[in-house]
C-alpha positions in Angstrom: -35.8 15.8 39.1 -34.9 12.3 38.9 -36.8 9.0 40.4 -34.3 8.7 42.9 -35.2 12.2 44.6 -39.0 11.0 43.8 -38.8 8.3 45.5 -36.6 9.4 48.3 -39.4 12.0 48.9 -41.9 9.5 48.6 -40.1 7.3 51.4 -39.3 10.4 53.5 -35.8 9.4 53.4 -32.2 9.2 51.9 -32.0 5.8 50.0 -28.7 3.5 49.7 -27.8 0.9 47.3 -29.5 0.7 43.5 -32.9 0.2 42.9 -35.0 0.6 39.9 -39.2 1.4 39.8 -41.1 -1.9 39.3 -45.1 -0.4 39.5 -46.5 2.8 38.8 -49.9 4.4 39.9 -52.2 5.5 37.2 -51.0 8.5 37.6 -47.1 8.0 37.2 -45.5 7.8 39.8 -43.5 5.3 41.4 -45.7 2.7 43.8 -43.0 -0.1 43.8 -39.0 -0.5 43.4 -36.9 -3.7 43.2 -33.8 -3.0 45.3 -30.2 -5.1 44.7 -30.3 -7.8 47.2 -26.6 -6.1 48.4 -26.3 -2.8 50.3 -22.9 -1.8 51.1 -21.2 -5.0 50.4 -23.6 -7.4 53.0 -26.5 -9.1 52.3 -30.1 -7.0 52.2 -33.1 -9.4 52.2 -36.0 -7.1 51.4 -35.7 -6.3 47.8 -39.3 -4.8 46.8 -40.4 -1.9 49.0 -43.2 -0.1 48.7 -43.2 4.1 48.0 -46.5 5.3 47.7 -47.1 7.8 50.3 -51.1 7.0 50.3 -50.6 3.4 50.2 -48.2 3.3 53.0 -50.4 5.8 55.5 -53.4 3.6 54.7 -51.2 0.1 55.0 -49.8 2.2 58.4 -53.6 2.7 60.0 -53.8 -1.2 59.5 -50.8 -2.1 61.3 -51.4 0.3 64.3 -55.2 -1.4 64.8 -52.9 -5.1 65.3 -53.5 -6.6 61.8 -49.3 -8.0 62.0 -50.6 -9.8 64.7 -54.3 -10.8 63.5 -51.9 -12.1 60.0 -50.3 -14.3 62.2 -52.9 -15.7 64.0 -54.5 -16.6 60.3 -51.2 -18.0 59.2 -51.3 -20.2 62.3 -55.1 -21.6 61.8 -55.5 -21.6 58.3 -53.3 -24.6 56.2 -54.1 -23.2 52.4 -53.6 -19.7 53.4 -49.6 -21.0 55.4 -49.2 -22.7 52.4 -49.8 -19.7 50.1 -47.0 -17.9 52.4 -44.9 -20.3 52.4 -44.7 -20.4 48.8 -44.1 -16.6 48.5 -41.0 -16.9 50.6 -39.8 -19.5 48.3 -40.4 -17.3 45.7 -38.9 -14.3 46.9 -35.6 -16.5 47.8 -35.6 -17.5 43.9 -35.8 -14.1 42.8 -33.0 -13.0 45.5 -30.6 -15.7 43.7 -31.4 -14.9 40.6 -30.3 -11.0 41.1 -27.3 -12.2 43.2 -26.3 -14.4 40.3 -27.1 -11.6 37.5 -25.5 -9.1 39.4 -23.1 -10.0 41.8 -21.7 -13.8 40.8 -18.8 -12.8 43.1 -21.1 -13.2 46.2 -22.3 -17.0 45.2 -19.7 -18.7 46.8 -20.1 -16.7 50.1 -22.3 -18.9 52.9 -22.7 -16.4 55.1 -24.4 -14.0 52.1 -26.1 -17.1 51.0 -27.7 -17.6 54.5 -28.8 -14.7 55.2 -30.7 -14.1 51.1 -32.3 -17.8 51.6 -34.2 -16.5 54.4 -37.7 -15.5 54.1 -39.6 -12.3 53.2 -38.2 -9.2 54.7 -34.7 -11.9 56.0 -37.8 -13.6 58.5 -35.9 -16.8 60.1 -39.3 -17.6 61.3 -41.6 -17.7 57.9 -44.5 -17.9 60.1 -44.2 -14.3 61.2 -45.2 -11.6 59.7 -42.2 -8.3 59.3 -44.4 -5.6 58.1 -47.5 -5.4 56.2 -46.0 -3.0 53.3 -43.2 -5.2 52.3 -46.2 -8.0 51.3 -48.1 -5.2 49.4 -45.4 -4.6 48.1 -44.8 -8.3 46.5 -48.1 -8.5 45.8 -48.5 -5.3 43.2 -45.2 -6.8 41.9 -47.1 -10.0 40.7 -46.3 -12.1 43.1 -48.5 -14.1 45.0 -48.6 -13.1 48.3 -51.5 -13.9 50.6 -51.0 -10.9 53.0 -50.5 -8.8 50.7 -53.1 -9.4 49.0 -55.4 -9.9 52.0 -54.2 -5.9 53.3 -55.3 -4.7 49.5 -58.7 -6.4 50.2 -59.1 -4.4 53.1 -58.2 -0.8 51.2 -60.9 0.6 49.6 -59.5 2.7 47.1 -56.4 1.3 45.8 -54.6 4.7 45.2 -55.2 8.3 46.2 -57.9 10.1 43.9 -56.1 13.0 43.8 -55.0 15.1 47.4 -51.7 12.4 47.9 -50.6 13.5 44.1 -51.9 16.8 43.6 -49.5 17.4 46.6 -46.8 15.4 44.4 -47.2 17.1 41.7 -47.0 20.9 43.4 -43.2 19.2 45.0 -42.1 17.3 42.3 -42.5 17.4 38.3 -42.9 14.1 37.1 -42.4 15.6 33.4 -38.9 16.1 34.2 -38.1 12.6 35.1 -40.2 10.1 33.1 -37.7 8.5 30.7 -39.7 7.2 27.0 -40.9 3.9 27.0 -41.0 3.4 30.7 
């Protein structure tokens, strides 16, 4: 089977456009992918995403109990933590160009493409909202620094499932038949 069923099955959905896996769990499978900041010819903002089914249930139960909204509220009282933020979207634009330019030079010249992939995290106009608490996991366990994200992880006690997420994985998909050397 290969990652893109994997991961399709992690998301519980059909994925579009080209994506690669950035993070694994300890044990192998995909946690993060890096998506092309193009889907179908127009711009796509949100290029890390996370997959793991236990992280994103656990990540879930936070935003149901209001913590989008509690994240907000911090962003609005607390300068060094805005400023963290505010350097992540910077970030994340920088790392938009430099895929746009690496892969799709043809799409530099275009303003209204250009707009819409220097906007913030998750294509935020306002960078003082928050879009969803995954997509800042998600940045975050890709080594950026992201002060939701990394405030949400605080809040998880165990980072990744100890083994009923993946023993379920590993009875629907074989990660043997996938795993590429070297990766």
């Amino acid at each position: 089977m290969d990652e893109r069923k994997i991961v399709e099955w992690q998301m519980g959905r059909t994925l579009r456009g080209n994506f690669r896996v950035f993070k694994r769990c300890s044990h192998g499978y995909p946690t993060v992918i890096i998506s092309d900041p193009i889907l179908d010819g127009k711009p796509f903002p949100t290029i890390f995403w996370l997959t793991c089914p236990y992280l994103r249930k656990r990540i879930g139960n936070l935003e149901s109990l209001g913590y989008v909204d509690k994240l907000e509220e911090l962003i609005q009282r607390d300068e060094k933590f805005r400023n963290r933020l505010m350097k992540a979207h910077e970030k994340i634009v920088e790392l938009r160009l430099k895929l746009l330019k690496k892969k799709y030079p043809e799409y530099l010249e275009n303003d209204e493409f250009l707009r819409a992939l220097k906007k913030g995290i998750g294509g935020v106009g306002n960078l003082e909202t928050v879009k969803c608490l995954h997509l800042h996991v998600a940045i975050h366990l890709a080594g950026m620094d992201d002060p939701i994200g990394e405030y949400v992880l605080r809040m998880i006690d165990e980072m990744e499932c100890v083994d009923a997420m993946c023993r379920r994985c590993k009875y629907e998909i074989s990660p043997s038949s996938f795993f590429q050397e070297g990766e």
